[in-house]
C-alpha positions in Angstrom: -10.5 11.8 25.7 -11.3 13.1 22.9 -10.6 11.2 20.0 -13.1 9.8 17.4 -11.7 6.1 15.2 -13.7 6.3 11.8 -12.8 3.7 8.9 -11.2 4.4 6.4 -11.3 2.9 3.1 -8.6 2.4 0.5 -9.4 2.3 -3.0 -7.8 2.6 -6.5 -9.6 5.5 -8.6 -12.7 4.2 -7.3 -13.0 6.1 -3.7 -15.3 9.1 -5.3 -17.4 6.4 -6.7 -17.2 4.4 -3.5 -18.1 7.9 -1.5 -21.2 8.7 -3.8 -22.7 5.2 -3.2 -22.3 5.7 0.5 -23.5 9.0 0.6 -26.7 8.2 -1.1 -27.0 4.8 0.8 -26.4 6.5 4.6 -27.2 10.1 4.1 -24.8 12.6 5.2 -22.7 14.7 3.4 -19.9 13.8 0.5 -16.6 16.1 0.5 -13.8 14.8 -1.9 -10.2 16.6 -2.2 -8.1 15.4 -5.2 -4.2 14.9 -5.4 -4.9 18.1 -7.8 -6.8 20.4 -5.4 -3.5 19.7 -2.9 -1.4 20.6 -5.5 0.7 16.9 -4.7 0.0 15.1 -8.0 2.5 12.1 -8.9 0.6 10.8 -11.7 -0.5 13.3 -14.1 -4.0 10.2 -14.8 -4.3 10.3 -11.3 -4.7 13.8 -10.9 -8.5 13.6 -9.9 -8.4 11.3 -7.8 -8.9 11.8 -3.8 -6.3 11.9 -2.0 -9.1 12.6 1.2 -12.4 12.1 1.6 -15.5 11.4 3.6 -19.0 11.0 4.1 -20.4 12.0 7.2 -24.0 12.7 8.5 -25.4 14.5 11.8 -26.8 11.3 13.7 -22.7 9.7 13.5 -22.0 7.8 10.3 -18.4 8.5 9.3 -16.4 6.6 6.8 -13.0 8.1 4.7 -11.5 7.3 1.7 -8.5 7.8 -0.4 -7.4 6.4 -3.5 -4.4 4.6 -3.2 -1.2 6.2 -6.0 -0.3 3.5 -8.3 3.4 4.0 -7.7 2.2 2.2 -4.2 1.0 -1.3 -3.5 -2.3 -2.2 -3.7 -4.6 -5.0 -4.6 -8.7 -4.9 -4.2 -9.5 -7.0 -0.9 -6.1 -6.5 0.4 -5.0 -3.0 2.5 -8.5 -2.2 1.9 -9.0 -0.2 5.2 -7.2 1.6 7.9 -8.6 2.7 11.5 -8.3 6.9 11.6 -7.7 8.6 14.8 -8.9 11.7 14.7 -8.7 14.9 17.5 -8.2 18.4 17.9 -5.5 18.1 20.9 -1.9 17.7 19.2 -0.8 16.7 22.4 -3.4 13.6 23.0 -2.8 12.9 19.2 1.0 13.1 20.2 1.1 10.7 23.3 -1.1 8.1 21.7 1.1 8.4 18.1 4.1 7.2 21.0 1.8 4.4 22.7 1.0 3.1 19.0 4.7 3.2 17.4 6.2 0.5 20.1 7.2 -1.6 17.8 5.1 -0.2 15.0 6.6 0.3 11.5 6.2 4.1 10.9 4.5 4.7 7.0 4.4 8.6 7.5 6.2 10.4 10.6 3.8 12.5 12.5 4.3 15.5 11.2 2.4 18.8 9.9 1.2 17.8 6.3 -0.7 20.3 3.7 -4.1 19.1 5.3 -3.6 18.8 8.8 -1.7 20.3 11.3 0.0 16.9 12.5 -0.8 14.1 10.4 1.3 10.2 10.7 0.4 6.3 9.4 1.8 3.5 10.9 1.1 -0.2 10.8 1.5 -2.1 14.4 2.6 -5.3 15.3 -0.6 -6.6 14.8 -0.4 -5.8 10.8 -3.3 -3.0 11.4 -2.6 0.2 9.6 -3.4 3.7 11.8 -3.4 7.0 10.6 -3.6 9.6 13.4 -4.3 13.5 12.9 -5.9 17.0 14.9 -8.4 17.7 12.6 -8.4 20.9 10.3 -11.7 23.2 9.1 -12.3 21.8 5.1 -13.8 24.9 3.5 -13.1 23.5 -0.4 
């Protein structure tokens, strides 16, 4: 298998910030991609915010974040994370998108999105949100 699960934080117009502190508290390096840079901006005082981002570092650490649009629902402490499924194989990411939507409500069809080339969310019976995706080269 080769599929990595990484955490992946939720924030609103805070997840830059939130990356920044990580960055300098684990090492590792900070990439940020705005609603602007991906030319999908609903909210013109939004438009710097990240719609993806990470901090990652060579011995493993790995955690995401995104700031959450205000036109959806959010609230600090609550929806603060999902669990990312990450891996290069759009078949593997395929079969385990089918395995996880048994009675799953779907957020986001897997689909190919501006970022990835299949990307999906879903929230399983269990009330845990998932976002699967094959990964894609970031060269911003």
């Amino acid at each position: 298998m080769s599929v990595t699960t990484t955490t992946h934080l939720n924030f609103r117009g805070d997840a830059r910030a939130a990356l920044d502190h990580y960055g300098s508290v684990f090492g590792g390096r900070v990439t940020a991609v705005t609603y602007k840079d991906t030319g999908n901006v609903p909210n013109e005082n939004e438009a710097d915010w990240v719609v993806w981002g990470e901090v990652a570092d060579a011995d493993g650490f790995h955690v995401m974040a995104y700031d959450v649009p205000s036109h959806l629902p959010w609230e600090q402490g609550d929806s603060s994370f999902f669990v990312s499924v990450r891996g290069d194989d759009p078949e593997e990411i395929g079969f385990l998108w089918q395995k996880l939507a048994e009675g799953s409500t779907v957020v986001q069809p897997l689909a190919p999105s501006q970022w990835a080339p299949l990307y999906g969310m879903l929230t399983d019976r269990f009330g845990v949100t998932w976002v699967l995706d094959v990964t894609a080269p970031y060269n911003g």
